[in-house]
Every structure is written in C-alpha cells, then in structure tokens.
FIBA-274629 format. One record per residue (C-alpha): chain; residue in one letter; residue number from 1; x, y, z. Coordinates in Angstrom, 3 decimals, padded with zeros to 6 digits. Layout:
BEGIN
ATOM   ch   aa     i          x          y          z
ATOM    A    a   NUM          X          Y          Z
...
This chain:
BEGIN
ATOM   ch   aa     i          x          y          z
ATOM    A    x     1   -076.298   -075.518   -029.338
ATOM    A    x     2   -079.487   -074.893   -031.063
ATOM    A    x     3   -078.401   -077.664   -034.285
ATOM    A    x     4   -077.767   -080.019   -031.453
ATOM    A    x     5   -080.547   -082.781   -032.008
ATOM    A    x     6   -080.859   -086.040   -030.135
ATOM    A    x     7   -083.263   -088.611   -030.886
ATOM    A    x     8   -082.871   -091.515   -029.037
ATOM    A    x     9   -078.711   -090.874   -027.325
ATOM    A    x    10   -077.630   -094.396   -029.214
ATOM    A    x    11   -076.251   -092.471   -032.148
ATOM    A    x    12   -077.496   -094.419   -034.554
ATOM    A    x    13   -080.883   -092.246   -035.580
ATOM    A    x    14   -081.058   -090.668   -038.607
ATOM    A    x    15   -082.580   -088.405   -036.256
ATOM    A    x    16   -079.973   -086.850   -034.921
ATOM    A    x    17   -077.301   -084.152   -035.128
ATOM    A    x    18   -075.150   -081.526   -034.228
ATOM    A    x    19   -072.086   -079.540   -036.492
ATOM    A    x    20   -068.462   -080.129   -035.923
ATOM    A    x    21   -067.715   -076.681   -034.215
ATOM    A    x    22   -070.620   -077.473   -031.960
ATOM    A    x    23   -069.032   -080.809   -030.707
ATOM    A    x    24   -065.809   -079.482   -030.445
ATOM    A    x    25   -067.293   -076.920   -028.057
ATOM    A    x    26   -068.892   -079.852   -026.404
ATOM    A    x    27   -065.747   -081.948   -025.926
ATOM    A    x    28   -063.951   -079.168   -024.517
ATOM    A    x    29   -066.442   -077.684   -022.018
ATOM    A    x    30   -066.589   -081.709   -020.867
ATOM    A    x    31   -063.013   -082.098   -021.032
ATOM    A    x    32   -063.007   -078.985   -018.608
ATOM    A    x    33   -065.534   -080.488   -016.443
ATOM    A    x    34   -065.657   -082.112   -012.497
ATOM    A    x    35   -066.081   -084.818   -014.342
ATOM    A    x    36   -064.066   -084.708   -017.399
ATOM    A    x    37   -061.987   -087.785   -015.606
ATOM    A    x    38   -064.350   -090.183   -015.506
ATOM    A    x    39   -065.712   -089.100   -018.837
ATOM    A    x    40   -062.410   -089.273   -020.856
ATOM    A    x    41   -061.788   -093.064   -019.229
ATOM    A    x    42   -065.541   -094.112   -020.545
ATOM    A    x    43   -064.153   -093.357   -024.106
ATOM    A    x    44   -063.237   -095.967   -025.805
ATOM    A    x    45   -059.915   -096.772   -027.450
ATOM    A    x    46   -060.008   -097.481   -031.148
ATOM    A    x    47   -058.594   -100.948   -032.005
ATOM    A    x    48   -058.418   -101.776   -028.791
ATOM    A    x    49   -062.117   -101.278   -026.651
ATOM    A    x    50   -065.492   -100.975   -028.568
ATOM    A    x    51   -067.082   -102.474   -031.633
ATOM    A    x    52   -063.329   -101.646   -033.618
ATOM    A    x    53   -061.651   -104.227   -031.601
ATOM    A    x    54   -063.325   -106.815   -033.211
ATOM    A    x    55   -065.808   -106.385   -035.609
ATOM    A    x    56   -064.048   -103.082   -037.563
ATOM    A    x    57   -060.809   -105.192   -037.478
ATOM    A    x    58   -062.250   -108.002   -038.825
ATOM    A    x    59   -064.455   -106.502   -041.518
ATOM    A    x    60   -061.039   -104.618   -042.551
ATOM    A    x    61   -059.290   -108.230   -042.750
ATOM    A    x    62   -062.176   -109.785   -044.891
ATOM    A    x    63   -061.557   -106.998   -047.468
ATOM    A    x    64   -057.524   -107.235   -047.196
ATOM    A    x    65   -058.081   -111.288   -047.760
ATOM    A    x    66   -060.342   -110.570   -051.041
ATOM    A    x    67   -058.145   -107.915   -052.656
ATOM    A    x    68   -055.213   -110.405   -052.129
C-alpha cells in the first residue's frame, strides 16, 4: 500500500492517508487474520460505543432543537 501514510496512528493528522480500495484490502486481509476476533470486538459500535454515543448524538440533537 504505497498511498498508505501514517503520521501519528490517532487519525486525526492532516498527515495522513490511504485510498478506499486500499482500506478495503486492509479490512479484509485483517478480517481474515489470527486475530481478526479480537480486532472486530475493538471496533466500536456507532451510537452505541465511541465518541457517537455521546458527543455525535448530542451535537445532532442541538441542531434538531434549533431547526425546530
């Protein structure tokens, strides 16, 4: 994955990047992995586990309440 470009492994740099087809091909070697278990249960959930559970939710709620 030559396009694959990590900065920092947070996500959040500006820094880094990688194409679609390349992280599909990522996610699917993984999920074929010894230790595509363990790696699919340290996803999280979205709405339920993470930063969507509370702050995406209520961010979403904030601009519901002002449109009403």
């Amino acid at each position: 994955m030559p396009e694959l470009q990590l900065n920092n492994g947070s996500g959040l740099s500006r820094n880094e990047h990688i194409s679609a087809a390349s992280m599909a091909k990522l996610l699917v070697a993984a999920s074929a992995s010894p230790v595509a278990k363990a790696f699919i249960a340290s996803l999280p959930i979205a709405g339920v586990d993470g930063t969507e559970s509370s702050e995406g939710l209520d961010t979403i709620r904030h601009y519901s309440a002002a449109r009403s």
